[in-house]
C-alpha positions in Angstrom: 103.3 63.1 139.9 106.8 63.9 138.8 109.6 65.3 141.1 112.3 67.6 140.4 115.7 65.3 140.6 118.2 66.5 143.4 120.8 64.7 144.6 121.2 63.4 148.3 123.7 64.4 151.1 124.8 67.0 148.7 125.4 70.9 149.7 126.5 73.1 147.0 126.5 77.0 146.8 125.6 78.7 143.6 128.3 81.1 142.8 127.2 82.2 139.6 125.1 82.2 136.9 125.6 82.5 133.3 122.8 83.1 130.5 123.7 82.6 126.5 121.6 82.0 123.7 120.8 78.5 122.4 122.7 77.6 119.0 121.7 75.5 116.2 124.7 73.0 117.5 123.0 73.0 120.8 119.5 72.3 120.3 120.7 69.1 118.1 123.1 68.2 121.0 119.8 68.1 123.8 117.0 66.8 121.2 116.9 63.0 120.4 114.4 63.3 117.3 115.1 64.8 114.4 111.2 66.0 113.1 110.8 66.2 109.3 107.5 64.8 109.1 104.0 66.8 109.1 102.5 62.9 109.5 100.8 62.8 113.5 99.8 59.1 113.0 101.1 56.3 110.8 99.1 54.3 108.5 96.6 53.4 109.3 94.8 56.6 111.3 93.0 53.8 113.2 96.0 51.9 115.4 96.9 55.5 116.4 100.7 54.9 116.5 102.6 58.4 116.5 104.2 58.4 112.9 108.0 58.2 113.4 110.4 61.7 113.0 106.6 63.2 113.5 105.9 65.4 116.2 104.3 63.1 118.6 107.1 60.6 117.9 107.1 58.3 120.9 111.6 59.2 121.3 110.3 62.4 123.0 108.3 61.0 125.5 104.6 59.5 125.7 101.3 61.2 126.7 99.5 57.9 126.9 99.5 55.8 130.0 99.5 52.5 128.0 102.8 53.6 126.0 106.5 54.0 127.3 109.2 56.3 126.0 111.4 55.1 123.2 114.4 56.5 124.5 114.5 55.9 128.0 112.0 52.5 128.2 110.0 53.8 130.8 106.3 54.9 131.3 104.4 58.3 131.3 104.9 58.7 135.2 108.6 58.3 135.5 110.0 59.8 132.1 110.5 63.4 132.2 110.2 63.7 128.0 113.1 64.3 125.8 113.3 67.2 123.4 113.0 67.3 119.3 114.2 69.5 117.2 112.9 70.7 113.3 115.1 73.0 110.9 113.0 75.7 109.9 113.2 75.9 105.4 114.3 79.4 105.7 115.8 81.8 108.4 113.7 84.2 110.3 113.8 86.9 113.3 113.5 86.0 116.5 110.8 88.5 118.0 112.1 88.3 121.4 115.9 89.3 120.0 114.5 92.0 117.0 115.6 94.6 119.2 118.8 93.4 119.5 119.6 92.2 115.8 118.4 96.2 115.0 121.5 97.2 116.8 123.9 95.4 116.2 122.9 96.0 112.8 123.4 99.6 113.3 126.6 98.7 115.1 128.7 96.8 112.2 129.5 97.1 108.7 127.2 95.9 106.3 129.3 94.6 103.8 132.4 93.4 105.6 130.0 93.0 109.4 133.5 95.0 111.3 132.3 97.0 114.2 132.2 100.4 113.2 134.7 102.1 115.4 137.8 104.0 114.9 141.2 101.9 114.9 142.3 104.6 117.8 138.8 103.9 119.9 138.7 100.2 119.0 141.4 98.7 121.1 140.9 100.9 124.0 136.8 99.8 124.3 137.6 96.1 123.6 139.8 96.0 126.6 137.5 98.2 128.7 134.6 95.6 127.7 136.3 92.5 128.6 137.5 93.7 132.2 133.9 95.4 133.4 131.2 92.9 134.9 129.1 95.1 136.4 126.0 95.0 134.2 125.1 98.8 134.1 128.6 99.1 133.1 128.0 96.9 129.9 124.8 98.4 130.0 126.9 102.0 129.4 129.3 101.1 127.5 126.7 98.8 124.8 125.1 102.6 124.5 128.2 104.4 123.8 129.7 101.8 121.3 126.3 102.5 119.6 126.2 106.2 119.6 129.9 106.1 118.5 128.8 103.7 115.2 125.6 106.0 114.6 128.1 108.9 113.6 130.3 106.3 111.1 129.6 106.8 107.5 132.4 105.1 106.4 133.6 101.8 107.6 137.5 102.3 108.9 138.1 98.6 107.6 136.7 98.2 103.9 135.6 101.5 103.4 132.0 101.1 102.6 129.7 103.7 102.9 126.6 102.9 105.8 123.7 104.5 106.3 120.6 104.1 108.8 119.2 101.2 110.2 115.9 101.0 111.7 112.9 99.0 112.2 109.7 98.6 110.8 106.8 97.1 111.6 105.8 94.1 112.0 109.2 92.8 111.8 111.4 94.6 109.2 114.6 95.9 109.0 115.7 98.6 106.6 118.9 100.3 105.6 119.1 103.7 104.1 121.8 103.7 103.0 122.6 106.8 101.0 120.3 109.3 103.4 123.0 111.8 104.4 124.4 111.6 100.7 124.3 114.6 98.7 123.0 114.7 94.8 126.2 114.2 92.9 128.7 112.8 95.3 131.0 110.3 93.7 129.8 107.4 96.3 126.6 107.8 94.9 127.9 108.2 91.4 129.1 104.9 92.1 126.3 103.1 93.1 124.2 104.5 90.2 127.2 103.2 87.4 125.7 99.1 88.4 122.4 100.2 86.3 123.8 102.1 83.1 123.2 98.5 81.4 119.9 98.6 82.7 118.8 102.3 81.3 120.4 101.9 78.1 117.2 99.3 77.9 114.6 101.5 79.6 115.0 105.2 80.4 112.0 105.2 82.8 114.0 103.5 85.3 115.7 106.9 85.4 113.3 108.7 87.1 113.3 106.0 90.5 117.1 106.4 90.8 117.2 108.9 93.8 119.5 109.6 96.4 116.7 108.5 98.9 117.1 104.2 98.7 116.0 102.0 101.1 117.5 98.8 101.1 115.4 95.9 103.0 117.1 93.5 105.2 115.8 89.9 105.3 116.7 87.5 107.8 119.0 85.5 105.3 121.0 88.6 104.2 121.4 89.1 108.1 122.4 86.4 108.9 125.1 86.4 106.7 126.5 89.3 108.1 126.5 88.0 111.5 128.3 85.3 111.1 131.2 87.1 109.4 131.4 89.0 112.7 135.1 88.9 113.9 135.6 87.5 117.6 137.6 90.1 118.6 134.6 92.2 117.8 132.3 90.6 119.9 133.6 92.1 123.4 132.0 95.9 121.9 128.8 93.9 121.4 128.9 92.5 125.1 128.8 89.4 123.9 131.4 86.2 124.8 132.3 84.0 122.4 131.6 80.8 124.6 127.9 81.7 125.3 126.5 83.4 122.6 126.7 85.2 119.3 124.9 87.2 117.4 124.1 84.2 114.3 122.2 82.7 117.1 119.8 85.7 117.4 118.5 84.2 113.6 116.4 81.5 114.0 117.4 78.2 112.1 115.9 75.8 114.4 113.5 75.1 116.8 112.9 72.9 119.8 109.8 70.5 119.7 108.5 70.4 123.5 108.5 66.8 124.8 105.3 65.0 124.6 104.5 64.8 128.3 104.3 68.9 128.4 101.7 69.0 125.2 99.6 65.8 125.8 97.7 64.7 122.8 93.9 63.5 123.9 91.3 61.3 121.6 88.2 63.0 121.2 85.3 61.0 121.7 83.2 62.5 118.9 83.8 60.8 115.5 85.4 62.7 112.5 82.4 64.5 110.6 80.1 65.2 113.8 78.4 68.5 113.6 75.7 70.2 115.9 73.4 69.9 112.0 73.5 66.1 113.0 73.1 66.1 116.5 70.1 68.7 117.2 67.1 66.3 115.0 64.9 68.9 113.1 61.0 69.2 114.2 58.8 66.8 113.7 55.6 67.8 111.9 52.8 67.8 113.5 54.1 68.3 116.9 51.4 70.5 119.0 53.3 73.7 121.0 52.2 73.0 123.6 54.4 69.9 124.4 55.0 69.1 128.5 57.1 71.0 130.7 58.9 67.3 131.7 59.7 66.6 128.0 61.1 70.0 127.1 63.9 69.8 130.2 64.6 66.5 128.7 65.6 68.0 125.2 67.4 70.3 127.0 69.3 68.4 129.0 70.2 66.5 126.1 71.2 69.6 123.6 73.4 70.7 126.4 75.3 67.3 127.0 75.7 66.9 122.5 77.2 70.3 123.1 79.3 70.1 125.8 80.8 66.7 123.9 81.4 69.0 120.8 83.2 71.6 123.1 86.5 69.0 122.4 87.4 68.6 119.6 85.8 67.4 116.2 88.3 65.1 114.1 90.6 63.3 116.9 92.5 64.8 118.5 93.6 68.1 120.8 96.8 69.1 121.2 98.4 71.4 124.2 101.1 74.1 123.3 
């Protein structure tokens, strides 16, 4: 059984403790496989050797008490598993952060991602954020910076007209953008002068050019924004720059859990088993009213065929 490492004739206090968010940078720094492989086993299926950059690649660990661990040498009751990491093909939210990413959203500019602030409130707030540590004071503060950028139209930096952001469901962000506009204001004018090519073409795209626009955030277009967030912005979004930021609440990459937390277990049934080719049809002929001994037998053996097809039917089982 594995034990938790501590060192000996050691007595340390804990005076503090810090949470951040994970970065790209730092799941590559702590993982020691790259995955890019959807391969479990290499060729041939039979030998059953974990394919390598593949999910059960033997550099995070082992689940098999006959293999050791590729990065450390040693066997499946003293190595602890390494981690792996896989870049994911396109950014998404992170469910547990959506909440989060929704205000910020409604927090910054979205086309130049400055906090939306007055200059003469701005300064005053930053300093106010970086000196408090009490967390219902951040707590306090996060809402007021919030209610304060709610009431922006007009971002003090570029000048950029913003809307409302909110959330729908499942997981989708939305910005209207021109809700509090009036019909005939020259921001709006504006906006609408980007498709006169287009309705010179086709005038029933006319009709669907409203004041009411929604605009639908993806997690690539947010992303973006994030990471042009200034640093000396971050303070109002009680976050610090040396544990977290707000590009870190997209997700580019995961961790792949060591091998020794998600063992992988050969089945004993054979690819192709099914209960059509276990239970043997009735035999013709066979009178009704058969013994009482030989009926518990059939039983008994239906239930253990079943119970064997209660694991898994093509190899193997995997743990998340």
């Amino acid at each position: 059984m594995k034990e938790q490492y501590r060192e000996t004739d050691v007595v340390r206090n804990i005076a503090g403790i810090q949470f951040g968010v994970l970065s790209a940078q730092d799941m590559q720094q702590m993982s020691h496989a790259h995955i890019v492989s959807s391969e479990l086993y290499s060729a041939p299926a039979v030998t059953r050797q974990p394919a390598p950059h593949g999910v059960l690649d033997l550099r995070m660990g082992t689940s098999q008490k006959d293999s050791s661990c590729e990065t450390c040498c040693k066997n499946l009751t003293d190595c602890t598993g390494h981690y792996g990491y896989l870049d994911l093909a396109r950014p998404c939210f992170h469910v547990g952060y959506f909440k989060n990413t929704v205000h910020i959203l409604q927090n910054i500019c979205k086309i130049c991602s400055h906090v939306l602030l007055k200059p003469k409130d701005k300064p005053g707030m930053c300093e106010q954020a970086k000196r408090i540590t009490s967390y219902l004071q951040k707590k306090a503060l996060y809402k007021r910076v919030n209610e304060l950028c709610k009431k922006v139209s007009s971002c003090p930096c570029c000048g950029a007209h913003n809307g409302v952001v909110k959330r729908l469901p499942p997981l989708k962000i939305v910005h209207e953008r021109f809700r509090n506009v009036k019909k005939g204001s020259p921001v709006l004018t504006h906006y609408f002068s980007q498709f006169d090519t287009a309705l010179e073409y086709s005038k029933e795209l006319e009709s669907h050019l409203t004041s009411n626009i929604v605009e639908f955030l993806n997690p690539s277009q947010v992303l973006d924004l994030f990471e042009k967030i200034p640093y000396a912005d971050l303070p109002l979004l009680c976050m610090n720059e040396q544990f977290s930021h707000p590009k870190d609440l997209i997700l580019t990459r995961l961790l792949v859990p060591p091998n020794c937390i998600r063992p992988s277990v050969i089945s004993e049934l054979k690819s192709g088993t099914s209960v059509i080719g276990i239970m043997a049809p009735k035999r013709p002929g066979t009178p009704t009213g058969a013994s009482e001994k030989k009926r518990k037998n059939n039983v008994l053996i239906i239930s253990e065929k079943i119970d064997l097809l209660k694991k898994l039917d093509g190899g193997t089982i995997f743990f998340m």
